[in-house]
Biopython code that builds the backbone (N, CA, C, O; Angstrom):
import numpy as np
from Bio.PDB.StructureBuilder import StructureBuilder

atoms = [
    (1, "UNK", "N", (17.636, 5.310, 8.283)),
    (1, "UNK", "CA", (16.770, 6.203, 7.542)),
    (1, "UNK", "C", (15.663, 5.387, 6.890)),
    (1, "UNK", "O", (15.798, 4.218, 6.527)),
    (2, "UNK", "N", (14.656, 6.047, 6.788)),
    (2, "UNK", "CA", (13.486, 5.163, 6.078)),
    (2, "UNK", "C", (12.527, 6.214, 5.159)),
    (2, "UNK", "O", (12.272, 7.362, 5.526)),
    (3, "UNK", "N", (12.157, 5.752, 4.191)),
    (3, "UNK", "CA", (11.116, 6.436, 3.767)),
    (3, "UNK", "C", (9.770, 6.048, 3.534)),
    (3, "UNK", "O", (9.433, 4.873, 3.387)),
    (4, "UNK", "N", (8.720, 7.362, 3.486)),
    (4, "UNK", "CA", (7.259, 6.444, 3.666)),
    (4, "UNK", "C", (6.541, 6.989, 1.884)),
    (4, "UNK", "O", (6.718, 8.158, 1.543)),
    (5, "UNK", "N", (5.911, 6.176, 1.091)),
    (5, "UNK", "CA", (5.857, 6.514, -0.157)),
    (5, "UNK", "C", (3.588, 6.219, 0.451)),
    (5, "UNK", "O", (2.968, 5.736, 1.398)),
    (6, "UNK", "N", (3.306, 6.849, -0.771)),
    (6, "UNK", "CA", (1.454, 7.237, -0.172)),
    (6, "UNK", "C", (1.037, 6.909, -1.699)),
    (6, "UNK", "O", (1.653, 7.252, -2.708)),
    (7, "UNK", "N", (-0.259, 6.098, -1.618)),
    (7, "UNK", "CA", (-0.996, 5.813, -2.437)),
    (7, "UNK", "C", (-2.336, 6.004, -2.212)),
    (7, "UNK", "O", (-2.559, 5.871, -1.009)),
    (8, "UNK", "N", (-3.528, 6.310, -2.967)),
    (8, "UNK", "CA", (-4.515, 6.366, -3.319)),
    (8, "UNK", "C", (-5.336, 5.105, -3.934)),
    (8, "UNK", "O", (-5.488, 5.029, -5.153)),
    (9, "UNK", "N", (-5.778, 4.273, -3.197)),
    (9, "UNK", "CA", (-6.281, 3.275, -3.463)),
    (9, "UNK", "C", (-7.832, 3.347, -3.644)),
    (9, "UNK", "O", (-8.624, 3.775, -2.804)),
    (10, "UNK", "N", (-8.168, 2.796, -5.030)),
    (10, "UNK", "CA", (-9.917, 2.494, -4.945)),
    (10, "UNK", "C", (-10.443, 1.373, -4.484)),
    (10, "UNK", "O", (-9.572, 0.638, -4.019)),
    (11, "UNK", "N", (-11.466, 0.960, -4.425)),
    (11, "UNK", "CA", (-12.647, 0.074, -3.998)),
    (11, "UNK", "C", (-12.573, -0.636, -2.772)),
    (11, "UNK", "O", (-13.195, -1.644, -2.439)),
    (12, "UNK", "N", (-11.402, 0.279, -1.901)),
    (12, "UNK", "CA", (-11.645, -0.791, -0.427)),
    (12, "UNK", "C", (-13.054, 0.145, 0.224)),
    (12, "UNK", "O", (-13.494, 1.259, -0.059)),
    (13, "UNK", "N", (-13.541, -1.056, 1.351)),
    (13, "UNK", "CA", (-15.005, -0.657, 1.244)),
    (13, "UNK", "C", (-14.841, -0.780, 2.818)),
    (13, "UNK", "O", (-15.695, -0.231, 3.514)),
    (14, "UNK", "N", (-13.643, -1.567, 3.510)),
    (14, "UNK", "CA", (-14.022, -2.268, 5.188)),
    (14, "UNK", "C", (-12.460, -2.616, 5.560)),
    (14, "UNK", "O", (-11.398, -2.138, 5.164)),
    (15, "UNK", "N", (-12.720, -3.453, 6.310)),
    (15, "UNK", "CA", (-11.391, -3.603, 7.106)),
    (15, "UNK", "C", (-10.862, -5.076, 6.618)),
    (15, "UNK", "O", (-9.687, -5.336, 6.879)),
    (16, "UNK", "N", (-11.576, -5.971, 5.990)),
    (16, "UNK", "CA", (-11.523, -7.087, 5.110)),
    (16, "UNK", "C", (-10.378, -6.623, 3.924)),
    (16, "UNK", "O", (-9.406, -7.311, 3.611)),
    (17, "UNK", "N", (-10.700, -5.392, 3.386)),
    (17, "UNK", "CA", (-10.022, -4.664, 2.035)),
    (17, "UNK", "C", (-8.549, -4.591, 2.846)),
    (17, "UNK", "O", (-7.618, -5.373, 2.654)),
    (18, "UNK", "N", (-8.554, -3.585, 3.699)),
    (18, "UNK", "CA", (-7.233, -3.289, 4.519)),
    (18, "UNK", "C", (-6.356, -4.393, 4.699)),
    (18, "UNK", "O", (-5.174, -4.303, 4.369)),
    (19, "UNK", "N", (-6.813, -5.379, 5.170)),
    (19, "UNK", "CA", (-5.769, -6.916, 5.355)),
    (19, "UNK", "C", (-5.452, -7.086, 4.581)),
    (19, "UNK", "O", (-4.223, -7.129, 4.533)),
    (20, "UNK", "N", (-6.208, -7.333, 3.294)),
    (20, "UNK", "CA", (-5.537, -8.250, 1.908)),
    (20, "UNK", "C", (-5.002, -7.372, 1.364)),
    (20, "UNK", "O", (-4.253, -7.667, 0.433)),
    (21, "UNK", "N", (-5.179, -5.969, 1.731)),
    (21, "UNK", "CA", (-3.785, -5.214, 0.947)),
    (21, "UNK", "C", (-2.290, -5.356, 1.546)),
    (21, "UNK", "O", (-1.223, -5.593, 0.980)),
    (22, "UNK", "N", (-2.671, -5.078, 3.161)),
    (22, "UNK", "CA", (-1.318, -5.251, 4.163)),
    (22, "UNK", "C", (-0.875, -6.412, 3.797)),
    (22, "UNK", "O", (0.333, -6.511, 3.583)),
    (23, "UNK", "N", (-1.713, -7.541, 3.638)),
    (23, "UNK", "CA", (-1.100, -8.936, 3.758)),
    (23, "UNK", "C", (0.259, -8.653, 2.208)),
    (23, "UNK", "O", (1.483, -8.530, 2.155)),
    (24, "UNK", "N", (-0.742, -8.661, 1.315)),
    (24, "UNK", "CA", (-0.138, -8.388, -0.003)),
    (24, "UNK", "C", (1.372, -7.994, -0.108)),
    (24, "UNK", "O", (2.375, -8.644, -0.401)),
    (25, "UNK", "N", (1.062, -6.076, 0.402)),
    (25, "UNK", "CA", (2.303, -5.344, 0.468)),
    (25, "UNK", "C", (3.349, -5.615, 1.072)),
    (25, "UNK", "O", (4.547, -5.363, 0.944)),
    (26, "UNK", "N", (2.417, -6.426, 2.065)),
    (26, "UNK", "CA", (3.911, -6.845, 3.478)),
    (26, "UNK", "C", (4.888, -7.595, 2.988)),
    (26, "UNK", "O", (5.959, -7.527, 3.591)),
    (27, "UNK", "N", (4.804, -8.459, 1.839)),
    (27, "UNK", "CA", (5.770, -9.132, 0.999)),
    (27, "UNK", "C", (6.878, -8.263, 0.714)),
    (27, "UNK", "O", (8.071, -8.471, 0.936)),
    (28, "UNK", "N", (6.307, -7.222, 0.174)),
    (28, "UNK", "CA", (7.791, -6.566, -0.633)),
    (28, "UNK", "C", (8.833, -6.242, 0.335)),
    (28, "UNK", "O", (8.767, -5.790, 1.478)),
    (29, "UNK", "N", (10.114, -6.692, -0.635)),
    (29, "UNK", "CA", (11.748, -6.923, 0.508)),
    (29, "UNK", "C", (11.652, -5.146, 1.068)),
    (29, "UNK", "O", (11.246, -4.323, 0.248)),
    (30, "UNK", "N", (11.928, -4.826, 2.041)),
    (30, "UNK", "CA", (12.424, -3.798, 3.308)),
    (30, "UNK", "C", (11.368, -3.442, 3.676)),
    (30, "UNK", "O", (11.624, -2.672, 4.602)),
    (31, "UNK", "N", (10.040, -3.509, 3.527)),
    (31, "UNK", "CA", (8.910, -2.640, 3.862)),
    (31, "UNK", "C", (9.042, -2.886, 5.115)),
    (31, "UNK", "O", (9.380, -4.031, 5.414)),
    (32, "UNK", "N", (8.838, -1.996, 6.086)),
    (32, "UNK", "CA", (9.105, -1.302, 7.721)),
    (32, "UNK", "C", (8.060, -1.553, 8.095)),
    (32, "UNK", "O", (7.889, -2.537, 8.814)),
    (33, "UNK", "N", (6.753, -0.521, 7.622)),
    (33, "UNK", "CA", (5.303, -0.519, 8.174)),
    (33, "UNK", "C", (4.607, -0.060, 7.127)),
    (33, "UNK", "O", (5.067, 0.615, 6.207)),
    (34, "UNK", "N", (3.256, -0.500, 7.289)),
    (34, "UNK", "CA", (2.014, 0.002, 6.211)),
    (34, "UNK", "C", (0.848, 0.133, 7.388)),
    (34, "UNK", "O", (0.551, -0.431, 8.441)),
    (35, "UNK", "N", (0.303, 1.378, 6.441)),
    (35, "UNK", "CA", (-0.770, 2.029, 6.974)),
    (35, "UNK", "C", (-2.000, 2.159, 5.702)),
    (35, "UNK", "O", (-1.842, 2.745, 4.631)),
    (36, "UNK", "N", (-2.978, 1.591, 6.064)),
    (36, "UNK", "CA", (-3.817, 1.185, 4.787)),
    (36, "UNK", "C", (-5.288, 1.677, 5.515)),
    (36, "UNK", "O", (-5.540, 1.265, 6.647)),
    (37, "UNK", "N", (-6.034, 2.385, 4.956)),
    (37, "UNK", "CA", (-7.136, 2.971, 5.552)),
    (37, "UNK", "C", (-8.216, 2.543, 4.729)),
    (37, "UNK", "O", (-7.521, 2.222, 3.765)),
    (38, "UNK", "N", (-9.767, 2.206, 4.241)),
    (38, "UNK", "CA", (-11.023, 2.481, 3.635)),
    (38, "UNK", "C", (-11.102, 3.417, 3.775)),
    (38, "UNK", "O", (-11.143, 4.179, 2.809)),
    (39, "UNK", "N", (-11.151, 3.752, 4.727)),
    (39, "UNK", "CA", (-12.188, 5.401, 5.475)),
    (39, "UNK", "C", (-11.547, 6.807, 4.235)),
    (39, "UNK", "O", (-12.202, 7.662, 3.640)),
    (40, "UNK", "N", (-10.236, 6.567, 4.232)),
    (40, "UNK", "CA", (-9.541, 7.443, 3.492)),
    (40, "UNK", "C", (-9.388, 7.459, 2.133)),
    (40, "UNK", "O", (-9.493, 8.411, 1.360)),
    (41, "UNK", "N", (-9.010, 5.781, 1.817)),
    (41, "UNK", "CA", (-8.626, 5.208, 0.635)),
    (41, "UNK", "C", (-6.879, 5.654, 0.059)),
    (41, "UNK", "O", (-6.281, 5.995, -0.962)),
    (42, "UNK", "N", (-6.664, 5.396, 1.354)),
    (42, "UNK", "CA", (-5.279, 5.840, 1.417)),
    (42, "UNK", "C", (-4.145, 4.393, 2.019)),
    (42, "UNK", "O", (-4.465, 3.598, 2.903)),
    (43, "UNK", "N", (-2.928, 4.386, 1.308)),
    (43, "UNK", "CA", (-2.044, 3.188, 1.625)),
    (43, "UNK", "C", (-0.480, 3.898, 1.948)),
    (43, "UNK", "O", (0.137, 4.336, 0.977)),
    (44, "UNK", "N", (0.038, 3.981, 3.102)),
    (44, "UNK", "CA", (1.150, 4.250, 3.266)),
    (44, "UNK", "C", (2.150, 3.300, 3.591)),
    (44, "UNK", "O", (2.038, 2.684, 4.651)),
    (45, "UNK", "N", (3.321, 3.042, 2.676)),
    (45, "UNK", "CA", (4.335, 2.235, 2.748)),
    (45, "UNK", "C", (5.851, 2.783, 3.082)),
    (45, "UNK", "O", (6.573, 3.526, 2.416)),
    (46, "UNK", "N", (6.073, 2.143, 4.364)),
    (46, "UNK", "CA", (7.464, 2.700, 4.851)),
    (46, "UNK", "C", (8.157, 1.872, 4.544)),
    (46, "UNK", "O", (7.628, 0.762, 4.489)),
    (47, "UNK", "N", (9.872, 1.973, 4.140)),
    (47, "UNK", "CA", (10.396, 0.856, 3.876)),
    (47, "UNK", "C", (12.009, 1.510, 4.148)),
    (47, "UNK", "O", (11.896, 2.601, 4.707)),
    (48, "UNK", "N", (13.161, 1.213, 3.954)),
    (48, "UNK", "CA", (14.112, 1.041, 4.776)),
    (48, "UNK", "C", (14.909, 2.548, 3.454)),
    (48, "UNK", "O", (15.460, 3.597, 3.786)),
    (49, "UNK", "N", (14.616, 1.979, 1.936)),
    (49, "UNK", "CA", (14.913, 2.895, 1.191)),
    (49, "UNK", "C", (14.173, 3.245, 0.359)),
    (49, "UNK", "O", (14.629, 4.054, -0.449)),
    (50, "UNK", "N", (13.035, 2.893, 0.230)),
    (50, "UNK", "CA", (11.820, 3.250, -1.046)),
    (50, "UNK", "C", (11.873, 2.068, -1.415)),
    (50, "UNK", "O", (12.857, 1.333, -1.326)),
    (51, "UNK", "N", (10.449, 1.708, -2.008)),
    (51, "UNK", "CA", (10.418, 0.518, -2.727)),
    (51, "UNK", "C", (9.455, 0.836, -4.342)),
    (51, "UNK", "O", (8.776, 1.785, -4.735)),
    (52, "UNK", "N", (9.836, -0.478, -4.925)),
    (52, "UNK", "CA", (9.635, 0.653, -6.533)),
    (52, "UNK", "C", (7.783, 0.828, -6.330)),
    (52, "UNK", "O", (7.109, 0.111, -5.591)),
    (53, "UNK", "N", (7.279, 1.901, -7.149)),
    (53, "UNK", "CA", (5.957, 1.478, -7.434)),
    (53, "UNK", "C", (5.336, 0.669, -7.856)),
    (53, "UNK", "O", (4.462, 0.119, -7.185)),
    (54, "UNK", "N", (5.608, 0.341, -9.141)),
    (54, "UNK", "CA", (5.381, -0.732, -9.779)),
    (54, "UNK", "C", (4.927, -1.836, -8.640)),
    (54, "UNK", "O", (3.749, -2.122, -8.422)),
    (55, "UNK", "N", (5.704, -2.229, -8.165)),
    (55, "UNK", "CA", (5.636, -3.405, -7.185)),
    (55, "UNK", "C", (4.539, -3.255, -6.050)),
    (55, "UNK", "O", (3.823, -4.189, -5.688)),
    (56, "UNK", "N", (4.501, -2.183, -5.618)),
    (56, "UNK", "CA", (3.192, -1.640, -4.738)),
    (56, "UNK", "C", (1.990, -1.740, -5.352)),
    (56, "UNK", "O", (0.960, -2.230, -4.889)),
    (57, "UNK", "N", (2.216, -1.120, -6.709)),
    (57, "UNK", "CA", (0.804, -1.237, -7.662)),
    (57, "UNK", "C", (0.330, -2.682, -7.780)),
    (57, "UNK", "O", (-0.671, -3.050, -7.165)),
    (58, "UNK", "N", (1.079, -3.567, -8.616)),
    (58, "UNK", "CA", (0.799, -4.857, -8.640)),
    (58, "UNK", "C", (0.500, -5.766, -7.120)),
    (58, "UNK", "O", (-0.129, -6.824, -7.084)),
    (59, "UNK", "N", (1.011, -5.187, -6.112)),
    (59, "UNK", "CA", (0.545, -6.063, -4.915)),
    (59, "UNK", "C", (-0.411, -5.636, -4.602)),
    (59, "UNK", "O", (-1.023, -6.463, -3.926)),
    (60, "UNK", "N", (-1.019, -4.587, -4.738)),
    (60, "UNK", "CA", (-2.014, -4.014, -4.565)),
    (60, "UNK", "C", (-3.323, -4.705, -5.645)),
    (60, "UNK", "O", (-4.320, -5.256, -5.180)),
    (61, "UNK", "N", (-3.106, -4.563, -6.887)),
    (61, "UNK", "CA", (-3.480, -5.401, -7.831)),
    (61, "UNK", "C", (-4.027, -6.686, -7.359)),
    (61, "UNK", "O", (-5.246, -6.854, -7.350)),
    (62, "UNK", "N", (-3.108, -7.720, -6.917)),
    (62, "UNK", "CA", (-3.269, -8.578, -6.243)),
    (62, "UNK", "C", (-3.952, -9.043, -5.172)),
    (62, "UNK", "O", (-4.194, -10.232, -4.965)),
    (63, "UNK", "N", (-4.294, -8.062, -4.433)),
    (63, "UNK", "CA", (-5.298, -7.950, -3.744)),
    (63, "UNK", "C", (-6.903, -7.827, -3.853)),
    (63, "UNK", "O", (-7.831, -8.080, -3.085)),
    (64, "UNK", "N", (-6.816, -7.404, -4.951)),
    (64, "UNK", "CA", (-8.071, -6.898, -5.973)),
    (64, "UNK", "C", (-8.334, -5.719, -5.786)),
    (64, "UNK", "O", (-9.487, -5.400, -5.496)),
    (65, "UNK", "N", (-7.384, -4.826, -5.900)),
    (65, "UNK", "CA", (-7.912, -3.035, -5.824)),
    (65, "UNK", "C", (-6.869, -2.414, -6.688)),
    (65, "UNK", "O", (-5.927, -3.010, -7.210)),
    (66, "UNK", "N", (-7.263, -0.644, -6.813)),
    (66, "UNK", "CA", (-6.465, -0.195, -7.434)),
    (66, "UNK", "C", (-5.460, 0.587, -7.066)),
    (66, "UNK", "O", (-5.464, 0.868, -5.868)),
    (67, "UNK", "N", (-4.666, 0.996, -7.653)),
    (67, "UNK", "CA", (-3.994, 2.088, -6.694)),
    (67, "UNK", "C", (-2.751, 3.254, -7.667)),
    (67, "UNK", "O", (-2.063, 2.689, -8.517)),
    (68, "UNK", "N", (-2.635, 4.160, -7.550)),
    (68, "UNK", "CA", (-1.986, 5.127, -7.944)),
    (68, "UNK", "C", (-0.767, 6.026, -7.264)),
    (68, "UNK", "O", (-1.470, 6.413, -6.330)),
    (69, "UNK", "N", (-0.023, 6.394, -7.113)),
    (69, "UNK", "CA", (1.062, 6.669, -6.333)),
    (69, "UNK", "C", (0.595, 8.306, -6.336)),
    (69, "UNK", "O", (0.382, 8.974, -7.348)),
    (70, "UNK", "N", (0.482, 8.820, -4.764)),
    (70, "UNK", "CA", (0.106, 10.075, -4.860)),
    (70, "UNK", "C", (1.188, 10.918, -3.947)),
    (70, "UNK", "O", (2.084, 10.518, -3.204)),
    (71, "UNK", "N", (0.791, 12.121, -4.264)),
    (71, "UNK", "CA", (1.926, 13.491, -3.792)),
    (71, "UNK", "C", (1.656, 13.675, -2.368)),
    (71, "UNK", "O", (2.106, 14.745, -1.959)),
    (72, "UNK", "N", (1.065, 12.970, -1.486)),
    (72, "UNK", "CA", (0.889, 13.297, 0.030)),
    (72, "UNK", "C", (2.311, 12.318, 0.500)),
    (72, "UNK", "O", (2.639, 12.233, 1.684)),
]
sb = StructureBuilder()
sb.init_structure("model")
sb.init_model(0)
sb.init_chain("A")
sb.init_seg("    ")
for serial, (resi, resn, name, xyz) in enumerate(atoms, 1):
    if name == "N":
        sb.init_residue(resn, " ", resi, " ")
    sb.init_atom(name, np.array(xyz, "f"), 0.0, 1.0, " ", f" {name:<3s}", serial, name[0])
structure = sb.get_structure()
């Protein structure tokens, strides 16, 4: 079973933004797959059982953008 958790990310602008978020997120323990868009400003994280927000936020952070955990 896996679940996919969706964020709303600001200031990615290109496909430069998209990597250093994937790179980022791809750290956190079970994450499956990520789907990280500009075009949308959207970040989807699959992972084996959920992974906390917090931790998405700050890797995201880390990347240099923002991000918010949304209801899609």
């Amino acid at each position: 079973m896996s679940l996919t958790q969706t964020y709303a990310v600001t200031g990615m602008t290109c496909g430069h933004c998209e990597i250093a978020i994937r790179s980022e997120v791809s750290q956190l323990p079970d994450v499956i797959d990520i789907e990280v868009s500009a075009a949308t400003g959207r970040l989807a994280v699959t992972s084996k059982q959920g992974v906390d927000d917090a931790a998405v936020i700050e890797a995201v952070d880390e990347a240099g953008y923002d991000a918010v955990r949304s209801s899609q």
